[in-house]
N, C-alpha and C positions, 0 to 999 in steps of 0.2 A: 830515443827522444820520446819516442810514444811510452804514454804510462795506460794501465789499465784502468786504474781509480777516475778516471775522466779527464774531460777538458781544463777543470783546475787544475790539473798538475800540470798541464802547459807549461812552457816558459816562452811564451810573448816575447820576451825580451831579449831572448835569444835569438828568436826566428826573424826578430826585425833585427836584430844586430848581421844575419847573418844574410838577407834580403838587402840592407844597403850595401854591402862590401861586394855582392855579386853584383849588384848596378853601379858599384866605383867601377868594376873590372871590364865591365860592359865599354864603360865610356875608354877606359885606358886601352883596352884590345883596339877597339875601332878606331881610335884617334889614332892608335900606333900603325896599325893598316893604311890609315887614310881612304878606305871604303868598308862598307859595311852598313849592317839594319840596325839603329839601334833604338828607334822608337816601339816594333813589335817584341823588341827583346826587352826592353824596360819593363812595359806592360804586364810581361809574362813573370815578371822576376819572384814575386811573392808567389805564384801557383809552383813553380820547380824548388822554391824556397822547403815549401811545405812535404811535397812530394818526396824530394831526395833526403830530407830531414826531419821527416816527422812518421811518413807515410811506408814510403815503399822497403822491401828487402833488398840490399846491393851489399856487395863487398869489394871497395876500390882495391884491397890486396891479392882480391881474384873475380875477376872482370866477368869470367866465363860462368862464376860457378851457375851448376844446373838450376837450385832452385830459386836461382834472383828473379824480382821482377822484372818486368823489362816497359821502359818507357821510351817510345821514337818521339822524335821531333818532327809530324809531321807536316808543320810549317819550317822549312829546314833553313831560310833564308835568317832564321830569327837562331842562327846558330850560336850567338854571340854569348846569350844568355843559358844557353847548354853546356858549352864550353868552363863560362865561370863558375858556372853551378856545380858541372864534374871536378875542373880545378878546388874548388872550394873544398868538396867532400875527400880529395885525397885523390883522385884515379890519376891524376898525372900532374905537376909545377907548375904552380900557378904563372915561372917565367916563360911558361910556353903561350899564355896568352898575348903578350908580346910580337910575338910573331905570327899574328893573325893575318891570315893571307898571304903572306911573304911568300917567295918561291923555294920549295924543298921543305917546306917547316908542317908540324903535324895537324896544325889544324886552319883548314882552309874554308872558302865561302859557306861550303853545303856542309853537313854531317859527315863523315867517311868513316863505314863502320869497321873498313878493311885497317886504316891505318892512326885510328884512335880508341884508348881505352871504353869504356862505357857508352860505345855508340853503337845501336840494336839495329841502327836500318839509315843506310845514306838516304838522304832524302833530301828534295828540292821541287821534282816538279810537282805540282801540286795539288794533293790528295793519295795518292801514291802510297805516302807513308802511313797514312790512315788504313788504306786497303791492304798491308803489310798485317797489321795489327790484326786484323781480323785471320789469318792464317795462325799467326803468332796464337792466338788462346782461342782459336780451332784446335791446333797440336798442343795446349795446354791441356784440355780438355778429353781429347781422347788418348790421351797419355797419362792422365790422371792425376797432375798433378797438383798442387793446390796455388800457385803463385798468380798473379795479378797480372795482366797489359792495361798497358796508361799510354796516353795520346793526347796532342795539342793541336788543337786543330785554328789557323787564323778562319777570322770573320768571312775576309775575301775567300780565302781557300774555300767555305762554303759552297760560293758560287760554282765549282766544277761537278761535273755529272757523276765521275767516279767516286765523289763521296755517297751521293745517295744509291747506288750502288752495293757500293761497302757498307753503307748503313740497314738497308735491306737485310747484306747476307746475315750480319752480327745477329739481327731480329731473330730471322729465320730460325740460324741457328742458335739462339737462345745462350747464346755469348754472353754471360752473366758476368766472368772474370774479367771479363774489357771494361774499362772507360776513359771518354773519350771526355777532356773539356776542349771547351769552346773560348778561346783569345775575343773575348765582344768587346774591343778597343772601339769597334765603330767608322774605323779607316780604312784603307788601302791605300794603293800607290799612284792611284789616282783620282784619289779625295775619297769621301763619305762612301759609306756602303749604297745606300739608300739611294745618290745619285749613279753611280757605277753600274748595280744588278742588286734593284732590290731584296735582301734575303729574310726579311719578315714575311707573314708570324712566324720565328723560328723556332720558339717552344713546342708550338702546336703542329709544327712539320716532323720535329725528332719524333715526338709523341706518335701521330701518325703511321712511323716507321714502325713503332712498337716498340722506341728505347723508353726508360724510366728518364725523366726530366728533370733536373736540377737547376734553379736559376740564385743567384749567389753575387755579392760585391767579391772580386776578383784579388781585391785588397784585402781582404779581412782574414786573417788567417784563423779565427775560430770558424766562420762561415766554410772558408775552405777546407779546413778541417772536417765539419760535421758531416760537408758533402762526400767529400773524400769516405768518408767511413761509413756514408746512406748506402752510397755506391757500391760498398765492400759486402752487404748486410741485405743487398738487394736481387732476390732470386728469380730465372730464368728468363730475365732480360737483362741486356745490356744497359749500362747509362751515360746521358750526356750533362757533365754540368756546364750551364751556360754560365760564364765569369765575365759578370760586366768590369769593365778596366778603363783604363787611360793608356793611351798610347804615348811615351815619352814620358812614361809615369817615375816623378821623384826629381825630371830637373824640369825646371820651370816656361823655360824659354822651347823646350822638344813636346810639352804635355797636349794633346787634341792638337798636333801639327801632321797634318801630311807630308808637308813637305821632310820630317826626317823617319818615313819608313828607310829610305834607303842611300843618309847623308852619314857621312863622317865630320865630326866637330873638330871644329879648325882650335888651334891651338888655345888664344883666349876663350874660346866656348869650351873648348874642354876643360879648362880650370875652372869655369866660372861652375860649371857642372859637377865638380868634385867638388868644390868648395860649398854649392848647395847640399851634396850628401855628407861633406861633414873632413872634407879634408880628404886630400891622399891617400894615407895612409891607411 
């Protein structure tokens, strides 16, 4: 997908074709669960969009190989949008979405990186998988090799100590191949960031840290683009791009709702849902 000649060679029109089919799947997995996030997975769906189809090295006909990228979901609750995004590129059937949380079936609440393709790091408690990432291209690094760590970090998740932590060491050490964006829907699960545990200024805190700072519409796939490749092109530090979004982003009635961080849409809302992204199918 990545051309050399630049951002014109894009195809837009691909990345959004392929950005609503992941947030049809979103809605289809969780309503077929009848539990699940699917407001942080909405939000997130053009940043994996980009990533898994524009940005990173993967090969879904070998999961392992050595020199892939590797991207965790360190918001792991927001697994829904992981899922579609790996079904989408080929690593496993997209009928395994279906059986989201089911009992015995491959892919359940959190990440499992033991018992799904394209999954670099089980993750759920929170920060955790951020802190992963920084081992990850530690041993990139003094291994020599040239590949990327990518990381999604929610808003809320901020709030925990282990990330500035992990933000620290990456500084430190000069974790230039990591970056890490930032889910800045503005929610959590129990309303507004801002009421919950205020996490502003949080440009000027990454910064601070000593990462390079990115702030970006979260929608815009050239913005996330250009970040994505600042990030790539930016030496002896790490970086964070902060992706302003919408949470419940694409259906109307989920969009800046707290209340569907962590609802399953009941049968008419999930049609009404797919019928706003454009049908079914």
């Amino acid at each position: 997908m990545k051309e050399e000649s630049g951002l014109e060679k894009v195809d837009y029109n691909q990345l959004k074709s392929i950005s609503t089919e992941i947030r049809k799947n979103i809605i289809k997995s969780v309503h077929a669960a009848g539990s699940g996030h699917p407001g942080g997975s909405l939000s997130a769906a053009d940043i994996l969009t980009v990533l898994y189809f524009y940005k990173m090295k993967v090969d879904p006909k070998n999961p392992k190989w050595e020199e892939r990228d590797r991207f965790v979901l360190s918001k792991g609750h927001a697994a829904p949008v992981l899922y579609a995004t790996l079904a989408e590129k080929g690593f496993f059937s997209k009928e395994e979405l279906l059986k989201l949380r089911h009992m015995g079936a491959m892919l359940q609440g959190h990440p499992d990186m033991k018992g799904t393709p394209g999954i670099e790091m089980s993750t759920g408690s929170l920060g955790q998988g951020f802190s992963s990432t920084i081992g990850m291209a530690l041993a990139s690094k003094m291994d020599k090799k040239n590949n990327r760590i990518y990381t999604l970090l929610g808003d809320g998740e901020v709030q925990e100590g282990i990330v500035w932590e992990a933000a620290m060491a990456a500084s430190h050490y000069k974790l230039d191949n990591l970056t890490a964006i930032l889910d800045f829907n503005g929610l959590q699960i129990d309303g507004k960031n801002e009421d919950v545990m205020n996490i502003h200024p949080i440009e000027e805190k990454w910064a601070s840290f000593g990462w390079h700072v990115v702030a970006i519409n979260g929608h815009n796939f050239e913005e996330i683009i250009k970040a994505l490749d600042e990030a790539e092109n930016t030496k002896e530090k790490p970086t964070i791009i902060i992706a302003k979004t919408i949470k419940g982003k694409g259906v109307s009635f989920m969009e800046n709702q707290a209340g569907w961080h962590g609802n399953a849409p009941k049968d008419e809302e999930a049609q009404q849902a797919l019928d706003e992204l454009g049908g079914a199918n």
